[in-house]
C-alpha positions as CSV (number, residue, x, y, z in Angstrom):
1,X,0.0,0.0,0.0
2,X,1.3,3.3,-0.8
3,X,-1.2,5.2,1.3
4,X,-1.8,4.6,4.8
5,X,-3.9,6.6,7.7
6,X,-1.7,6.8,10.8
7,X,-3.9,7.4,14.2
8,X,-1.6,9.9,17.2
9,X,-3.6,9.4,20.7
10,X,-2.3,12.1,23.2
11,X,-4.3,11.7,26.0
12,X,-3.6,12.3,29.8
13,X,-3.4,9.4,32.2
14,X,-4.9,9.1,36.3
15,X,-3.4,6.5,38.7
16,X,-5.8,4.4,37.5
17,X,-4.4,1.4,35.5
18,X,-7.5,-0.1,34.4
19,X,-9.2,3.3,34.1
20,X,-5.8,4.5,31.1
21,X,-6.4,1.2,29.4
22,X,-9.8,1.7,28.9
23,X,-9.2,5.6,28.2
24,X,-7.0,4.5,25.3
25,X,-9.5,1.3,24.1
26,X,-11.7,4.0,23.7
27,X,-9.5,6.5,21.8
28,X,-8.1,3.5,19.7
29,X,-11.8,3.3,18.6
30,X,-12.3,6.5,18.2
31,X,-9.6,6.6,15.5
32,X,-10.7,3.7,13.7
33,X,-14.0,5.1,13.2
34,X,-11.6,8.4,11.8
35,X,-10.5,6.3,9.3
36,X,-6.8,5.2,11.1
37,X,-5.0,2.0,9.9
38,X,-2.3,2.1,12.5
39,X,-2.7,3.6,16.0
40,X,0.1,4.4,18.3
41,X,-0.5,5.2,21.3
42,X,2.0,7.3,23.8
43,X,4.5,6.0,26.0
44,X,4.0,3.9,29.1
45,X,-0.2,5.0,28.2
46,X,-1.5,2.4,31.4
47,X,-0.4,4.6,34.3
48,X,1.0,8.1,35.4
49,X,4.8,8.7,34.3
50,X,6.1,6.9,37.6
51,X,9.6,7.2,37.0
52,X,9.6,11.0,38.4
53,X,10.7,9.1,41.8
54,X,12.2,6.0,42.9
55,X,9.8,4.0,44.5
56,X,9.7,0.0,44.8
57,X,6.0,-0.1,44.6
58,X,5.8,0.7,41.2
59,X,6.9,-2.4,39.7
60,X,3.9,-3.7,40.5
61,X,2.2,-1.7,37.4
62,X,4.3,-4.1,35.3
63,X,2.8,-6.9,33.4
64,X,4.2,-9.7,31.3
65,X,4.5,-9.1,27.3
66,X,2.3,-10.6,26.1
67,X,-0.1,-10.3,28.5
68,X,-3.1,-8.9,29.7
69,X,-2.4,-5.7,28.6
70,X,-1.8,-6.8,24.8
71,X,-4.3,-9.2,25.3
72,X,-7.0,-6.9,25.6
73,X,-5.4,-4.8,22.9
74,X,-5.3,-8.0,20.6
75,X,-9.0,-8.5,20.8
76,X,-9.9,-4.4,19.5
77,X,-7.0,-4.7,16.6
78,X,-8.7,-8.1,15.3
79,X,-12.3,-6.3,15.6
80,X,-11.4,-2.8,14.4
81,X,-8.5,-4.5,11.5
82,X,-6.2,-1.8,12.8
83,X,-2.8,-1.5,14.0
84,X,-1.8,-1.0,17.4
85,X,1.4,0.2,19.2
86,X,1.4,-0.1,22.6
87,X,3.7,1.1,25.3
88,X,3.9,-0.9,28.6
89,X,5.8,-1.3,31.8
90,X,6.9,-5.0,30.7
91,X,8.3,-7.5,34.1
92,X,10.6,-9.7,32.1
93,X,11.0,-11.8,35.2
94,X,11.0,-11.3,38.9
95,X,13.7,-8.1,38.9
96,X,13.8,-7.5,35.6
97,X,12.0,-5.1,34.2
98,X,11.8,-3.2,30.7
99,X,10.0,-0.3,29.2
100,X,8.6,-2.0,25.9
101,X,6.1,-1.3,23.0
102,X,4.7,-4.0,21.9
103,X,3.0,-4.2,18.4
104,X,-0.3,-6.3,17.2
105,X,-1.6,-6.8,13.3
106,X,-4.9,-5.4,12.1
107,X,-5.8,-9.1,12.8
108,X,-5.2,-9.1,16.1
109,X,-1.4,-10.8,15.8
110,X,1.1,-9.8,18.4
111,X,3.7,-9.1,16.2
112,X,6.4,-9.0,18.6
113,X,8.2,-5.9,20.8
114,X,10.9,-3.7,21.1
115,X,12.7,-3.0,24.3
116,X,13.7,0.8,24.6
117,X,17.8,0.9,24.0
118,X,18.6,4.4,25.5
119,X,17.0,4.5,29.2
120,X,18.1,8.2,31.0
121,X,18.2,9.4,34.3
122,X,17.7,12.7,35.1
123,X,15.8,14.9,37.8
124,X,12.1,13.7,37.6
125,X,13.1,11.0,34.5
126,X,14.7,8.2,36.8
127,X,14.2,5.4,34.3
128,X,17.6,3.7,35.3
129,X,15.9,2.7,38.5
130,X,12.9,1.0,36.8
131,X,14.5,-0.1,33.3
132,X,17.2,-2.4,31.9
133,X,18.1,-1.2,28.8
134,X,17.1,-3.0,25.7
135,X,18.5,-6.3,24.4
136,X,16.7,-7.3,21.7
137,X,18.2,-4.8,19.4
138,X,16.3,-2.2,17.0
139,X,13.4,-4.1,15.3
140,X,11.3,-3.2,12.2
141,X,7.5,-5.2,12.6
142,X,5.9,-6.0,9.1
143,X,1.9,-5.2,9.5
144,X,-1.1,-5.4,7.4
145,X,-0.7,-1.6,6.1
146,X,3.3,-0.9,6.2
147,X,6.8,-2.2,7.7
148,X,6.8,0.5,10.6
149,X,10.1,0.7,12.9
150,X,9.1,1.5,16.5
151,X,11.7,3.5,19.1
152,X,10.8,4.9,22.3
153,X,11.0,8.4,23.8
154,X,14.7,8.9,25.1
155,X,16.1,6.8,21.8
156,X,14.5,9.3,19.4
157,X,17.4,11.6,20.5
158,X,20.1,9.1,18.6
159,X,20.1,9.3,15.2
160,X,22.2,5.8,15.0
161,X,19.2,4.4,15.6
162,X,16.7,5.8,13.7
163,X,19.9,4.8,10.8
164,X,19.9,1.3,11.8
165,X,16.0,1.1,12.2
166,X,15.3,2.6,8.9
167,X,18.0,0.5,7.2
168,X,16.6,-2.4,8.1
169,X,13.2,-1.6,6.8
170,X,11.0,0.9,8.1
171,X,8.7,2.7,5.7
172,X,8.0,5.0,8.8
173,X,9.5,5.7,12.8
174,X,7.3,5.5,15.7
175,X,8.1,7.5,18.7
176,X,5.9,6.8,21.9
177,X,6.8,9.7,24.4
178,X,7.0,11.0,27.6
179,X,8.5,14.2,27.9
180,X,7.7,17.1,29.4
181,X,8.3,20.5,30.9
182,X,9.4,21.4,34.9
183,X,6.4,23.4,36.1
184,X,9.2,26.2,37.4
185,X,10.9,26.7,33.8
186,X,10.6,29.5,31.9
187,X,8.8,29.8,28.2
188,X,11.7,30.4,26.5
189,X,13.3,27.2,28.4
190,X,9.9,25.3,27.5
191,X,9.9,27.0,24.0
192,X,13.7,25.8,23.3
193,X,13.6,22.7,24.4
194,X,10.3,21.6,22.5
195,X,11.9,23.0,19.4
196,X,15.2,21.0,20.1
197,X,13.0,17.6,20.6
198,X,11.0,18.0,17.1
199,X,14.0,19.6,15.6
200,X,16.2,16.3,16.3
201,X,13.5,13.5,15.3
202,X,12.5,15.8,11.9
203,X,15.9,15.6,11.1
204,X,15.6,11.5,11.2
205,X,12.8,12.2,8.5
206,X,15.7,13.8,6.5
207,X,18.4,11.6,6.7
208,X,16.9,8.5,6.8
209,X,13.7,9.8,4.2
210,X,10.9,8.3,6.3
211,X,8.0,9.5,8.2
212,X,8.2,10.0,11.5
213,X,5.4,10.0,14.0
214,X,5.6,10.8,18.1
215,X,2.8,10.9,20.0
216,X,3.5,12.6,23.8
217,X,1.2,13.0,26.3
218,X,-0.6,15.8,28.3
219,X,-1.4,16.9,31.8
220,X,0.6,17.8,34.4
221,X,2.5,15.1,37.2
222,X,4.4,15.1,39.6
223,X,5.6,19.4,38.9
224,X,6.0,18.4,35.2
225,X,3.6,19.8,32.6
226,X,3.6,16.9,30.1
227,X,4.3,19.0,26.9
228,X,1.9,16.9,24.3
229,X,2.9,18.6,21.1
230,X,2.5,15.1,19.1
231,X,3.3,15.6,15.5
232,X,4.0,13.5,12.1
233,X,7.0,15.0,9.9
234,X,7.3,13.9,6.0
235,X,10.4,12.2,4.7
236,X,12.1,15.7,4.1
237,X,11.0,16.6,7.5
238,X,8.3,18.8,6.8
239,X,6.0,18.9,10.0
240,X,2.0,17.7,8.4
241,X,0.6,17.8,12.0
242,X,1.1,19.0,15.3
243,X,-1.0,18.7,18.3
244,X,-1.6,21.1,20.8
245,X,0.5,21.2,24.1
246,X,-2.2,21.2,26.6
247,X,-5.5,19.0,24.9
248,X,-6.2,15.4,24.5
249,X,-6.5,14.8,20.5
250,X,-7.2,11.8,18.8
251,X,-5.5,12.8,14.7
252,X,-5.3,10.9,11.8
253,X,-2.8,11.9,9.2
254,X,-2.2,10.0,5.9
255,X,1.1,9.0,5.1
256,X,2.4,8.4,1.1
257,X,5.4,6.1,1.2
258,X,6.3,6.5,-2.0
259,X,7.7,9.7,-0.9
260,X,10.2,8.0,0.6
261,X,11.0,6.7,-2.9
262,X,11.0,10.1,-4.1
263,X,13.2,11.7,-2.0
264,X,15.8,9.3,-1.7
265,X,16.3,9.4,-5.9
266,X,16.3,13.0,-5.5
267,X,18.7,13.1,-2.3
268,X,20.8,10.4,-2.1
269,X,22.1,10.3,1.5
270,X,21.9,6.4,1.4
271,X,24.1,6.0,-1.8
272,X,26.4,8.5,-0.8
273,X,27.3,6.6,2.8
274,X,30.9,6.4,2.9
275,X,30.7,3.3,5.2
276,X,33.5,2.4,5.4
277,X,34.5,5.1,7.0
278,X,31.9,4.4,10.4
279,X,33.7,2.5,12.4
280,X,34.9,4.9,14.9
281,X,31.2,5.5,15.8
282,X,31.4,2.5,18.2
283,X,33.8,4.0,20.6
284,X,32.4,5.8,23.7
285,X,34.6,9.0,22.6
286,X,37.1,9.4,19.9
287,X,40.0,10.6,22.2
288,X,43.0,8.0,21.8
289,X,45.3,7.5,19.0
């Protein structure tokens, strides 16, 4: 298919696991009946963003993957013949946890899941505490309507692996997200950083000559005004939607991948790759003869 309909939730999430998963069943159907193909929903969608502290009690909002969570999620795909992406708290094993998006066919398939590779810590972000980074590597999923590559929040900052991800595949990158502002910044803080975040991931749309699609969420938590701000970029990194910082929206935007085509004939980063000149990208810094 060269055409797809891609669904963005933003929404804003309670303490209330069972409450966000209906919240987002709900939404998912709501975009089907717009017309969506594939729906992806934000990062870590089933609770609050708990990783603003370090507290051993939430590990018990993680679930197995698959498992009830995807479950559920399998069942509306199959009936709606849509696409989801779904970001969970995943327990691997007891002490083990990951922060995973797991992906099911517009027949209700689970597909498999990616396990986010770049996990930061910072005031209010302590993800180190709650996830092991990924091992599964960067994965493309082929569904129904398009091979889609999926990376999560912190790893849309790395452009090695929005390379590798596309390389492999992907007609277009998935972002789930949660990022957001400190209630005690300034606007022009809040301003620059929100330029810097869409600024980085449209230039993955550029190099790479995909679509890109992140979908954030809303609300404020914890002294953190979750910035929303969702939006799809073309494959010359041309921003065709973006949400609102403060609103839940439920968008559907339509994708042509033979742009992708297009672009890369007419700009031909991929051809021109000298790589055989990459490998010092491996080392931590380049500071030793």
């Amino acid at each position: 298919m060269s055409k797809v309909q891609v669904g963005l939730v933003q929404m804003s999430c309670t303490a209330d696991k069972q409450q966000n998963l209906q919240k987002a069943i709900e939404k998912v159907r709501e975009a089907a009946q717009k017309g969506a193909q594939i729906v992806c929903l934000q990062e870590l969608f089933t609770s609050l963003y708990f990783c603003d502290v370090e507290d051993y009690d939430n590990f018990k909002l993680a679930e197995p993957i698959p498992g009830p969570s995807t479950d559920e999620l399998s069942k509306l795909a199959a009936e709606l013949g849509v696409v989801i992406i779904a970001s969970l708290f995943e327990k691997r094993a007891q002490g083990l946890y990951h922060n995973t998006t797991a992906v099911l066919d517009a027949d209700g398939q689970y597909l498999g899941k990616y396990r986010k590779m770049h996990i930061p810590d910072d005031p209010g972000f302590y993800e180190k505490f709650y996830f092991t980074p990924g091992d599964l590597g960067y994965k493309v999923f082929k569904t129904k309507f398009a091979t889609i590559g999926v990376l999560i929040c912190w790893d849309q900052w790395y452009p090695e692996a929005a390379r590798i991800t596309a390389l492999m595949g992907a007609e277009i990158l998935f972002y789930p997200t949660a990022i957001g502002w400190a209630t005690t910044q300034d606007a022009d803080t809040n301003t620059e950083q929100y330029n810097a975040w869409q600024t980085i991931q449209r230039s993955h749309s550029i190099a790479n000559a995909v679509h890109v699609v992140s979908v954030n969420r809303v609300g404020e938590e914890a002294g953190v005004e979750f910035w929303g701000g969702s939006f799809v970029s073309n494959p010359f990194g041309k921003v065709m939607y973006q949400a609102s910082h403060s609103e839940e929206e439920v968008t559907i935007v339509e994708l042509d991948l033979n742009k992708t085509d297009h672009y890369r004939t007419h700009w031909p980063f991929l051809r021109d790759r000298r790589i055989d000149s990459y490998q010092p990208i491996t080392k931590r810094l380049i500071d030793e003869d």
